[in-house]
N, C-alpha and C positions, 0 to 999 in steps of 0.2 A: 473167505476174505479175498478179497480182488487186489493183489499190491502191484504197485506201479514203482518201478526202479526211474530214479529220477537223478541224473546225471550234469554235473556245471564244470563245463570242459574252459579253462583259463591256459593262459599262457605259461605261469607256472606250477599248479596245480589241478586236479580234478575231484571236486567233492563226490559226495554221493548218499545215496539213502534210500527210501521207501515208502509209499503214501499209501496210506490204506484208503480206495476208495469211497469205501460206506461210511467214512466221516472226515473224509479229509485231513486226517493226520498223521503227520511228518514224524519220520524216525531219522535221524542221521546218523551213517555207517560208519563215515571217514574220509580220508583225503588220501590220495599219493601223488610224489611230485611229477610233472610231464616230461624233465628230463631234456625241453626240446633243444638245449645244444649238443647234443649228440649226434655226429656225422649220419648213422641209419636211423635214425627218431622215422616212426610211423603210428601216427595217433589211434589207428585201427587197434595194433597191441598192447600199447596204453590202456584203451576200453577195453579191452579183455580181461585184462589184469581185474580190471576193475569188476565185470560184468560175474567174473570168478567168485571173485568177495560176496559179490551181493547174492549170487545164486547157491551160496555152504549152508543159509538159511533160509531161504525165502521163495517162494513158489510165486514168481511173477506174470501179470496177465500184458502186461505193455511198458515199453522204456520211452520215457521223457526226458530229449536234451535238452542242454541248454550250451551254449559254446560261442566264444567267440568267431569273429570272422561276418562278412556279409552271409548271409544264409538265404537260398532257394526255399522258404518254409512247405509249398508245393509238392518237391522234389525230395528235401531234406536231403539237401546237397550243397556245399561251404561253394559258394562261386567267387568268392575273393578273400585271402586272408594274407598278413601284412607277416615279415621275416618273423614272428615271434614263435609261431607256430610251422616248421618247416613242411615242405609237400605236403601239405593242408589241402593247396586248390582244387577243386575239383572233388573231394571225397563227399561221395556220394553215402552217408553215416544210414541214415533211412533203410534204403537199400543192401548196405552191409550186415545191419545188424539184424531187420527180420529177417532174412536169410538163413543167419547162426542159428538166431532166436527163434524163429516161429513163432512173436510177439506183434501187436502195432506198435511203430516205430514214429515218433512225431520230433522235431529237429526247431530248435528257436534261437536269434539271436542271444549272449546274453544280457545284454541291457535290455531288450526286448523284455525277455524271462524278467529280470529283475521289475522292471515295470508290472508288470503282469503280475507279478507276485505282491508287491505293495497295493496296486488296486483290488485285488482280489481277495487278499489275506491279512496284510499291513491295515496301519492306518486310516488308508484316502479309498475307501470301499466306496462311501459316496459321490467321489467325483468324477465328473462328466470327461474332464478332458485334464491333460495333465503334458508335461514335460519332465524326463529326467534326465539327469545329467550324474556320469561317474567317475570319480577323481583317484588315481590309479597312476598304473605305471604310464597311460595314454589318460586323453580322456571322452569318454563313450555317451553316446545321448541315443534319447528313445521319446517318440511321439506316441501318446493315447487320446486319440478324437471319438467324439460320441460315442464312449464307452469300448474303444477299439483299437489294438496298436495298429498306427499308421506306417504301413513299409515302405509307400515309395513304390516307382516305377519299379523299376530297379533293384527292390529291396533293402535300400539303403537311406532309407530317411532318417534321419536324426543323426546322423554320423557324425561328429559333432569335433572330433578330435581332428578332422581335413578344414573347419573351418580358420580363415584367416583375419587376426588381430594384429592392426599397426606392423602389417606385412611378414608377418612369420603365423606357422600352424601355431591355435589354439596350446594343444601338448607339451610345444616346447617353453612355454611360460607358466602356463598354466595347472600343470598334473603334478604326484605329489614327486615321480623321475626327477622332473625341471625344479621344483623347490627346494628336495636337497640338493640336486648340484649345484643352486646357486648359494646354497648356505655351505657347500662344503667350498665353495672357490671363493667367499669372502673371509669365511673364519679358518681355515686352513685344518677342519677338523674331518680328514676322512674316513670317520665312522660313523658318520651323523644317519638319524634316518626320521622318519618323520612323528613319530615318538617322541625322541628326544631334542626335536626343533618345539613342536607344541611348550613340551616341559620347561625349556627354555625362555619359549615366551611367555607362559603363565605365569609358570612360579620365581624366574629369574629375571625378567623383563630384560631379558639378552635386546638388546636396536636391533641386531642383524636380523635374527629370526622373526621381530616383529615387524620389521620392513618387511623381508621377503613372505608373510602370510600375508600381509598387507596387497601386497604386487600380485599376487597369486588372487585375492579375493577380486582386484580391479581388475585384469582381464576375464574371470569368468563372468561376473556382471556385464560386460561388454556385453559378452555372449548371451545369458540369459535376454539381457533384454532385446538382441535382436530376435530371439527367439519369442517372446514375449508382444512386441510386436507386430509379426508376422502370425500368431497362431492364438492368440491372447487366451491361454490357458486357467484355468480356477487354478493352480498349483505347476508349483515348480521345486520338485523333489530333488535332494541333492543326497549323493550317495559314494560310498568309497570310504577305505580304512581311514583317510583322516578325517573326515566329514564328522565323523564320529565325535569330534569335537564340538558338538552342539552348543553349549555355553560360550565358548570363547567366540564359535563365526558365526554364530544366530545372527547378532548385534553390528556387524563388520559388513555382512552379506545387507542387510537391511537397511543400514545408513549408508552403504555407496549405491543401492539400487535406487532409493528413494534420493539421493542427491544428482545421479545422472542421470534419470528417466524423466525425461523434458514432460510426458502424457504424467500427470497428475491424477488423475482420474482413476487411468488402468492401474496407476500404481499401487493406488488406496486398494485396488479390488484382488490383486495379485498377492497371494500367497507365496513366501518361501519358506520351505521346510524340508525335515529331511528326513534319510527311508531309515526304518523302525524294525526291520526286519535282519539286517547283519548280514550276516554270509548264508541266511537260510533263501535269501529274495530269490535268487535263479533256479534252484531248486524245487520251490513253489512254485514259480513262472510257469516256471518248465513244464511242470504237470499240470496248470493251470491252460496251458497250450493246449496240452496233449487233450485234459479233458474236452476242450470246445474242438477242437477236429475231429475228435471221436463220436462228438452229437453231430458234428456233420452230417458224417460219412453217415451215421444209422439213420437220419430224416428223409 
């Protein structure tokens, strides 16, 4: 049995688990937290901790990331990553880890991953091109053109959380961070979290919370559709712990797209939908990477 250790490094946590090559099936190990407010935080020890766990069982042939940060996917080297994750820059994980390992080592953003795993695994296996988008403590985007994530010069296409709405970043209005702060500075409730704003507006039809999901759903629509414009996608995948709220923003996501999107046409042909996969998508990504580098590298 050929397993691949498949790894989804976040800003507060790192999943993990195991794919057994010969049919593609996911085991999941577990999670631990990353700790990264800690004065000496070095994510290299983190992966160990973690690389420990998976190796008390398991006899692996290759580890598949997946991690926040822009990512060198060539190099599998983090060449930019934002305060969440400290002394991040420059960790060359690829290179760190066959070293230890004496494994192949493949390295992917994770919205990247996460795309890559819905195309692959999810739902949208047959579509051509796609757009995601993940709503989070920031919020993450990932391009897939003719059946391919698109990286960008640079590595960094779809970065979706630097783009700017009615002059401020995307993030700061838009992610689920920017939602409860503004439910926690209008109702004066600070313990709110994005849970109990949904609950709120479902089942107690709170104004406050139903405004601010509301404000929350019209700036990402901005964004989709300039997205959507520029790249005219079959599908635009929304993803993130509240996203998970399918019923309530199906209907919200649909009627402010189709009411601001002036292109009628594109809009009839444009899918909104959303990823089906959970907290397993980066994890499958990841090994989803890993696999297509590895038919590279042997062609």
């Amino acid at each position: 049995m050929n397993l691949i250790a498949s790894i989804d490094i976040g800003g507060t946590s790192i999943k993990y688990g195991v794919v057994d090559s010969a049919n593609n099936e996911f085991t999941y190990l577990g999670k631990i937290d990353t700790d990264t407010h800690l004065e000496n935080f070095r994510m290299e020890e983190r992966l160990e901790t973690v690389m420990m766990e998976i190796l008390k069982n398991h006899d692996i042939s290759g580890i598949a990331i997946s991690t926040a940060g822009i990512v060198d996917t060539d190099r599998g080297m983090i060449i930019h990553a934002n305060k969440n994750i400290p002394h991040y820059k420059g960790t060359c994980l690829k290179e760190i880890l066959e070293s230890q390992y004496d494994v192949p080592v493949s390295v992917e953003n994770d919205v990247n991953a996460a795309l890559l795993g819905e195309v692959t695994f999810g739902a949208f296996k047959s579509v051509h091109s796609a757009i995601m988008l993940t709503i989070g403590t920031g919020v993450g985007g990932a391009l897939y053109l003719n059946k391919d994530i698109y990286r960008g010069f640079s590595y960094s296409a779809g970065e979706a959380g630097y783009s700017l709405i009615n002059n401020h970043k995307i993030e700061e209005s838009a992610s689920t961070t920017a939602l409860v702060e503004n439910v926690k500075r209008r109702t004066g409730n600070l313990h709110c979290d994005g849970e109990w704003i949904f609950d709120q507006a479902i089942n107690h039809h709170n104004k406050i919370c139903i405004e601010e999901i509301d404000n929350l759903v019209a700036d990402l629509t901005q964004l989709i559709i300039t997205f959507v414009s520029l790249i005219n996608p079959e599908v635009v995948i929304l993803g993130g712990g509240i996203m998970e709220q399918t019923d309530y923003l199906n209907p919200l996501f649909r009627k402010k797209f189709d009411s601001l999107y002036s292109n009628t046409f594109v809009a009839q042909q444009t899918k909104i939908s959303f990823a089906s996969l959970g907290n397993k998508a980066g994890v499958l990504g990841a090994y989803s990477h890993f696999k297509k580098m590895n038919e590279e590298l042997n062609n």
